[in-house]
C-alpha positions in Angstrom: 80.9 47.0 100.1 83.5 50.0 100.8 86.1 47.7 100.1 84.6 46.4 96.5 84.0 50.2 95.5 87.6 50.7 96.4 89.1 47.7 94.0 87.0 48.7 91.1 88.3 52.2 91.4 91.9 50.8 91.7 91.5 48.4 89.0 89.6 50.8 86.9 92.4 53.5 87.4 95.7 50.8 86.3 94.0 49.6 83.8 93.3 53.0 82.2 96.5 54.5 83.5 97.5 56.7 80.4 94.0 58.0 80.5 94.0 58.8 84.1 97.4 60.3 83.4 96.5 62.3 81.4 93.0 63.2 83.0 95.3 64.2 86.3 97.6 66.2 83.8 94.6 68.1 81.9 93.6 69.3 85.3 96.9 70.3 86.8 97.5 72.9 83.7 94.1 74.0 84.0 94.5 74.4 87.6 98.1 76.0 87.2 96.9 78.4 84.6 93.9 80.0 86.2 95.6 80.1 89.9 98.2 82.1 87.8 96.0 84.3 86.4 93.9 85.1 89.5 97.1 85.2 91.8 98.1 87.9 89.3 95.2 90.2 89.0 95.1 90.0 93.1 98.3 91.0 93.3 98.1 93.2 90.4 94.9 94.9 92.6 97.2 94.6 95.6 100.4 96.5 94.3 98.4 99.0 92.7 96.5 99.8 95.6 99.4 100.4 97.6 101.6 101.8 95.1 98.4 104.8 94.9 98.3 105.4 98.6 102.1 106.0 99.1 103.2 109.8 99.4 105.2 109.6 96.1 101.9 109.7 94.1 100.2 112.2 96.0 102.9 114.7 95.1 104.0 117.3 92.7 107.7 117.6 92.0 109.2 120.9 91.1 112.2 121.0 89.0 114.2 124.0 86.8 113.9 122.8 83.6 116.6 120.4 81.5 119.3 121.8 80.0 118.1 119.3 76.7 115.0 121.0 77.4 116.0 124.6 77.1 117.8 124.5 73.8 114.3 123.0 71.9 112.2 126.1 74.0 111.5 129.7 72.5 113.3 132.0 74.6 111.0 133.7 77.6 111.4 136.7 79.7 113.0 136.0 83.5 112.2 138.0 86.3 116.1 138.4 86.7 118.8 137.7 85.1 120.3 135.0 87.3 120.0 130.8 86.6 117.2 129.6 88.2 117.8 127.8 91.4 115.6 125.9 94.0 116.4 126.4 97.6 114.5 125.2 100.3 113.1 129.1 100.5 111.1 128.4 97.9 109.0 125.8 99.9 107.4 128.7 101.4 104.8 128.1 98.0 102.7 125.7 100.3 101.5 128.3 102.7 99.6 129.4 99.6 98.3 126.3 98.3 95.8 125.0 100.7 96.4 121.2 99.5 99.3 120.9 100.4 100.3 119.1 103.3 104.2 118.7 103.6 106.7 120.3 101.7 110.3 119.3 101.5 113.4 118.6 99.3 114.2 115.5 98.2 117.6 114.5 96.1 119.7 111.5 95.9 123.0 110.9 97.4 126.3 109.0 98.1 128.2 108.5 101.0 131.7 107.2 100.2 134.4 106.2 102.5 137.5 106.5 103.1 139.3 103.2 104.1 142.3 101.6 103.4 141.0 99.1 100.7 140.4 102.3 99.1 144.0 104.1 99.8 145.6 101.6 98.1 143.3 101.2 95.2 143.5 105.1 94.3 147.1 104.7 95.0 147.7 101.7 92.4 145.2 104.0 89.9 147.4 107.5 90.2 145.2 110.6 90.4 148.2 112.3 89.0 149.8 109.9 87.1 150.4 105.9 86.0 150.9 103.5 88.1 154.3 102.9 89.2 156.2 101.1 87.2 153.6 101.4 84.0 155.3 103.4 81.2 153.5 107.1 80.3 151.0 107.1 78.0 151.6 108.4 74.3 153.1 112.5 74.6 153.6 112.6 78.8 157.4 113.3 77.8 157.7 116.1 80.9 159.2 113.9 83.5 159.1 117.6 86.0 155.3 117.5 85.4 155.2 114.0 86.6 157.3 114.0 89.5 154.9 117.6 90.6 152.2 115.0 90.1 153.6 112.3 91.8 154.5 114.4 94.6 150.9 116.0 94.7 149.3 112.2 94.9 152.1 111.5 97.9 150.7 114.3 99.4 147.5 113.5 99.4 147.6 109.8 100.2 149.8 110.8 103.3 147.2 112.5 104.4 144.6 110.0 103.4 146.9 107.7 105.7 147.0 110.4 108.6 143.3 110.4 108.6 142.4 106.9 108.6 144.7 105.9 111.5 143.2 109.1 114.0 140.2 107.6 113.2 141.1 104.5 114.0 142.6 105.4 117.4 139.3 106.8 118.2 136.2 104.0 119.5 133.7 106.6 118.4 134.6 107.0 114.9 132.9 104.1 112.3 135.1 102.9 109.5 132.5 101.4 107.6 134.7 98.4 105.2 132.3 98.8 102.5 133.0 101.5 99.6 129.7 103.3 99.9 126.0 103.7 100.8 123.1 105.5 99.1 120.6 108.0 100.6 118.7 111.3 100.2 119.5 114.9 101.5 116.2 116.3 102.7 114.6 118.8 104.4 112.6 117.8 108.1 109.3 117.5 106.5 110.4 114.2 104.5 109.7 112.4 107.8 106.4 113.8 108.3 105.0 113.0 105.0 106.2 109.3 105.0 105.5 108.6 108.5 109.0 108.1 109.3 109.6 108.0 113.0 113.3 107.2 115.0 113.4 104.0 116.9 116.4 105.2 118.8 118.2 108.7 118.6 116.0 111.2 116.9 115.6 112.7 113.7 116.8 115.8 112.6 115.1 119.4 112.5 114.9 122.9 111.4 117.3 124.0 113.8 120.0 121.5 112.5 119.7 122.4 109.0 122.2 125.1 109.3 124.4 123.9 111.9 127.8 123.1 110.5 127.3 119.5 111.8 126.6 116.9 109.5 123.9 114.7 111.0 122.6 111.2 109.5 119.7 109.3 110.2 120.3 105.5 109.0 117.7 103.2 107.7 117.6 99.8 110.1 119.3 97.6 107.2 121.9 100.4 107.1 123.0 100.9 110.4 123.2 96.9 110.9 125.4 97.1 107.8 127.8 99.6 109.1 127.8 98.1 112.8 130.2 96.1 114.4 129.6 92.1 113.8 127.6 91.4 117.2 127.1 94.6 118.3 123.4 96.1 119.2 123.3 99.0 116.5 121.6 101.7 119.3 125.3 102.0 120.3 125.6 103.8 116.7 123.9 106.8 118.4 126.4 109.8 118.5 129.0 108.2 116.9 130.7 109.6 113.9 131.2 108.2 110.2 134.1 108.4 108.9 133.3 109.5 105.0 135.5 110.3 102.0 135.0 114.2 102.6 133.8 114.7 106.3 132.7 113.4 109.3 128.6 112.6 109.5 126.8 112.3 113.0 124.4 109.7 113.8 121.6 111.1 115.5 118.8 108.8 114.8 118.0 105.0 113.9 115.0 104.7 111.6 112.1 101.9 112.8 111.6 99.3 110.6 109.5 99.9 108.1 109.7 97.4 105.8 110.5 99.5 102.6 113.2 101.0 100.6 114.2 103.2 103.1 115.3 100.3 105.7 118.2 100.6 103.2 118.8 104.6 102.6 120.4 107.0 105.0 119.3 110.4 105.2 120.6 114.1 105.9 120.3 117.4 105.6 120.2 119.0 102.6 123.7 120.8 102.4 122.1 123.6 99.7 119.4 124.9 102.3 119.7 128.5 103.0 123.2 128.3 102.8 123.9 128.0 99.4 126.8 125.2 99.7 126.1 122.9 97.7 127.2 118.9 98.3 129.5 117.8 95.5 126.8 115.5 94.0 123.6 117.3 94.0 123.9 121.3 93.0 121.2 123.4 92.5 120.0 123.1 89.1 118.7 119.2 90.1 117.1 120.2 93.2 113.9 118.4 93.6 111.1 120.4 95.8 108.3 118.2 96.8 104.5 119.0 97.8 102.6 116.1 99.3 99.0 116.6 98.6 96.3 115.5 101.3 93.8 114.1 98.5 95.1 113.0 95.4 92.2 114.3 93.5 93.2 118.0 94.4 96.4 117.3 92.6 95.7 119.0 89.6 94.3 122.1 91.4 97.4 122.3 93.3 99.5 122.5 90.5 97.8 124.9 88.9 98.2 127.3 92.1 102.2 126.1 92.4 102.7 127.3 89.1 101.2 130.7 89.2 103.4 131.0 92.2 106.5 130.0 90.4 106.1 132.1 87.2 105.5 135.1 89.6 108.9 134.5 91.1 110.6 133.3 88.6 109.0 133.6 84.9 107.5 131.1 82.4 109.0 128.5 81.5 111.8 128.3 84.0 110.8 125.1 85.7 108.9 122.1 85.6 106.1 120.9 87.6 105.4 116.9 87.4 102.7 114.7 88.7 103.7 111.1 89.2 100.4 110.2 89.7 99.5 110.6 86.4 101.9 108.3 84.9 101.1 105.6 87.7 97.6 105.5 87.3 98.1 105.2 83.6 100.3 102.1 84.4 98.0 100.9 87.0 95.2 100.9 84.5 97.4 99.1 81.7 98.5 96.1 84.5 95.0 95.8 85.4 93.8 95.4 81.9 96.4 93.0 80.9 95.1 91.2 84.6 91.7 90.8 83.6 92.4 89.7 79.6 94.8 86.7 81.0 92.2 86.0 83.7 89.7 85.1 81.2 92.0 83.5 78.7 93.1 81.2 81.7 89.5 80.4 83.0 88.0 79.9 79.6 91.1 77.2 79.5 90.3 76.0 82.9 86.3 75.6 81.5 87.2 74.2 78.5 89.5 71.3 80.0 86.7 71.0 82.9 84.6 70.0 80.2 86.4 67.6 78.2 87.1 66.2 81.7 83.8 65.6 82.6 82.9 64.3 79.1 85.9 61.4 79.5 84.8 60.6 83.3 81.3 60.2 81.7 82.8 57.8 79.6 84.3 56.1 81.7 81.2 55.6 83.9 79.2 54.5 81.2 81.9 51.8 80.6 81.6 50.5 84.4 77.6 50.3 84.2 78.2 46.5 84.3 79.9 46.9 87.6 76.9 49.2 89.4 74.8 46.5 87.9 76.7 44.3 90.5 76.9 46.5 92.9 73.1 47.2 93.0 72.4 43.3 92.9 74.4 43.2 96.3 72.8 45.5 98.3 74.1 49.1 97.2 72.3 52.0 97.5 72.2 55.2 95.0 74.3 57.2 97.4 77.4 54.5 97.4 77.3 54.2 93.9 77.6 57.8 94.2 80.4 58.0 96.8 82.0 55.6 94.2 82.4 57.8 91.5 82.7 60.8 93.4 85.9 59.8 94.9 87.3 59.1 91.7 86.3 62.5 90.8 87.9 63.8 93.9 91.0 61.8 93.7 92.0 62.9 90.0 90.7 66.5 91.2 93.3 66.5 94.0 96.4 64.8 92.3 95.8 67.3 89.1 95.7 70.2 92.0 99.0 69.2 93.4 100.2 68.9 90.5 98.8 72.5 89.2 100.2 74.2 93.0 103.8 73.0 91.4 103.0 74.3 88.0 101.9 77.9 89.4 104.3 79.2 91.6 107.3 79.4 88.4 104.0 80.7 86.3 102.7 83.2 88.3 106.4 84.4 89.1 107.3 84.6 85.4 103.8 86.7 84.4 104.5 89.1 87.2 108.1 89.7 86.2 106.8 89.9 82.9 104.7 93.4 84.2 107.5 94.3 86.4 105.5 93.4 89.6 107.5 91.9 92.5 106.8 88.5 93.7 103.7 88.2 95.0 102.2 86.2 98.5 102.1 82.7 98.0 98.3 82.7 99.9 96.8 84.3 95.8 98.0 81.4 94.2 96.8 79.3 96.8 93.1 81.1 96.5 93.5 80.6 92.9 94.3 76.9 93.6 91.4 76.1 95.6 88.8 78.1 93.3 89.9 76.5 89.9 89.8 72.9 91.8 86.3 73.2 93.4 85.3 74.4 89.5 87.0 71.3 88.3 85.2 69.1 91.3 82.2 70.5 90.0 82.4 69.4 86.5 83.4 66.1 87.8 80.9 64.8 89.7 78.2 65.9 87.1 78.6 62.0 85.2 78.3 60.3 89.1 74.7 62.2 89.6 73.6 61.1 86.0 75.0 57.0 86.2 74.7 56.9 89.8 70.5 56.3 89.1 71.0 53.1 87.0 69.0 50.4 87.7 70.5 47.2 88.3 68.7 45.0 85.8 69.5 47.6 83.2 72.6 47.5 84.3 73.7 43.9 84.7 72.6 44.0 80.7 75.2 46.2 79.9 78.1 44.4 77.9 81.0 46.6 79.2 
């Protein structure tokens, strides 16, 4: 009897193959499309959730205002006559702001090196001059001026030269072969407040902040990018980078963590009490940071960072941001757009479920001839049932295969779309599963309703 089932399915199948086809093809897209949509709102959910929790949003940044900004506001009394600069002095605002929980600075930087790719590319550029053996440009008539230039670049590439082969001689200086490497100069705290911990070395601290030392602590994909090929990258501990400017100290190897600062390296902030200030970040861009236990105090703490700042330094002197704000607004615009192409995407998936079951239901109808036959030898309502329900099952399984291949470029292109990274393959698959058991469900419906006929009715039948 299993066997008989089986051949009328197969035959039934051929000889309806564009209809199956496209049956199989109607539920792959369905399928596909509401996977898509689900995997995105989870993800959507899933990023925004973790974007919320990280210290970056449960901060306020303090900033001296833009010059831009400056020129379009109505002059205001100072409380001296000096530019406005942040030092890490002015940190001490926490202590009065109960909210806060770490303070620190925070301001990009570059490392660049000094090796001899780069020599000889300054070299064929001229600092001071053409290239050799390029004319002068249009009015460099003084040939004295040039050769003093000339002379001057000499100079300094000798030098250059003189440097890079001490170093050289010397196993515990790094010449790193790539040009450069980005990072942050920051204050202690920074590791506190983004649970930043040394998996060899240490990390810098207070103390080291004024020692004429420069110290680095390297990321885990940075100090594997800087190390030797084969060599374990805890023998970077105390050794010294060779940079375009100075020489930097590796004190500390950061644990994985899996984030962008895996590739970042970070030191001191060279404008702390000091006042020196590195040659890419001065004083007017300082960034002063003040994490926040609970975001919802946020506002409150603001309030009591500004009435410390205009006390020391006057309205309208700097600016204090909360990148909350802005993220939650963006969270709440992703989510929206989530939920709006979940429902266009499962009112698709419903729609197609239901022209699907409507054609399957034709289709039965057309076979009540053959569960006539069936019934007249010996088959029961449940194996008529089994009959159609593996149909059912079969196109609902080929269609989901088929949808799985149509939601992974989907789903990548909608979440690139919202400028979401890609997202785990196991929300597409939840979506897959979901929308096929919904399809399955509207399948089967036409086996329960024919499955009931009776056999004399349904040796009757013409088709």
């Amino acid at each position: 009897m299993a066997k008989e089932a089986f051949l009328i399915i197969k035959r039934r199948f051929i000889n309806r193959l564009l209809e199956s086809g496209l049956l199989i093809l109607a539920v792959a897209l369905g399928v596909g499309a509401a996977a898509s949509g689900l995997s995105l709102l989870l993800h959507t959910n899933n990023y925004s959730k973790e974007m919320l929790s990280s210290t970056s949003y449960r901060e306020l940044v303090v900033t001296t205002k833009d010059k831009a900004e400056d020129m379009e506001t109505p002059v205001v009394l100072k409380s001296n006559g000096d530019e406005v600069i942040l030092t890490s002095l002015d940190l001490t605002a926490a202590e009065l702001v109960p909210q806060v929980s770490y303070a620190y600075i925070s301001n990009r930087d570059r490392m660049r090196f000094l090796n001899q790719e780069m020599i000889e590319r300054m070299n064929q550029g001229g600092a001071g001059g053409p290239p050799p053996g390029e004319a002068p440009r249009e009015g460099e008539n003084s040939s004295e001026k040039d050769t003093d230039l000339d002379g001057e670049r000499d100079t300094r590439f000798q030098e250059m030269q003189e440097t890079m082969e001490e170093a050289a001689s010397n196993p515990e200086i790094i010449l790193p072969e790539i040009d450069e490497l980005s990072g942050l100069e920051i204050t202690p705290q920074y590791f506190d407040a983004h649970n930043l911990n040394a998996e060899y070395g240490s990390l810098f601290t207070e103390k080291d902040m004024s020692s004429i030392t420069r110290f680095v602590v390297l990321g885990v994909n940075t100090a594997e990018l800087i190390s030797e090929e084969g060599s374990d990258i805890s023998t970077l501990i105390g050794r010294k980078i060779l940079s375009f400017n100075t020489y930097y100290t590796i004190v500390g190897i950061l644990e994985e963590q899996g984030s962008s600062a895996d590739d970042l390296y970070f030191t001191p902030d060279t404008g702390n009490v000091g006042g020196g200030f590195n040659q890419f970040n001065s004083g007017s861009n300082r960034q002063l940071r003040f994490t926040v236990t609970d975001p919802a105090e946020l506002d409150e703490a603001s309030a009591l960072l500004k009435s410390w700042f205009e006390k020391s330094y006057g309205d309208g002197e700097f600016v204090i941001s909360n990148p909350r704000a802005e993220a939650e607004r963006l969270v709440n615009r992703n989510r929206g757009i989530s939920y709006l192409i979940l429902f266009l995407s499962f009112a698709g998936l419903f729609i197609a479920s239901v022209n699907i079951s409507h054609i399957l239901m034709s289709r039965t109808l057309r076979m009540k001839k053959h569960v006539g036959i069936l019934k007249a030898l010996g088959a029961s309502n449940n194996e008529v049932l089994k009959l159609f329900t593996s149909e059912a099952l079969g196109i609902t399984l080929l269609g989901g295969v088929l949808g799985t291949i149509i939601a992974f470029p989907l789903s990548n292109a909608m979440e690139t779309a919202m400028g979401l990274d890609q997202g785990s393959w196991l929300f597409i698959l939840a979506g897959v599963i979901l929308s096929s058991i919904m399809t399955f469900a509207f399948s089967i419906i036409p086996s329960f309703q024919n499955s009931g006929f009776e056999a004399a009715e349904a040796m009757r039948t013409a088709g």
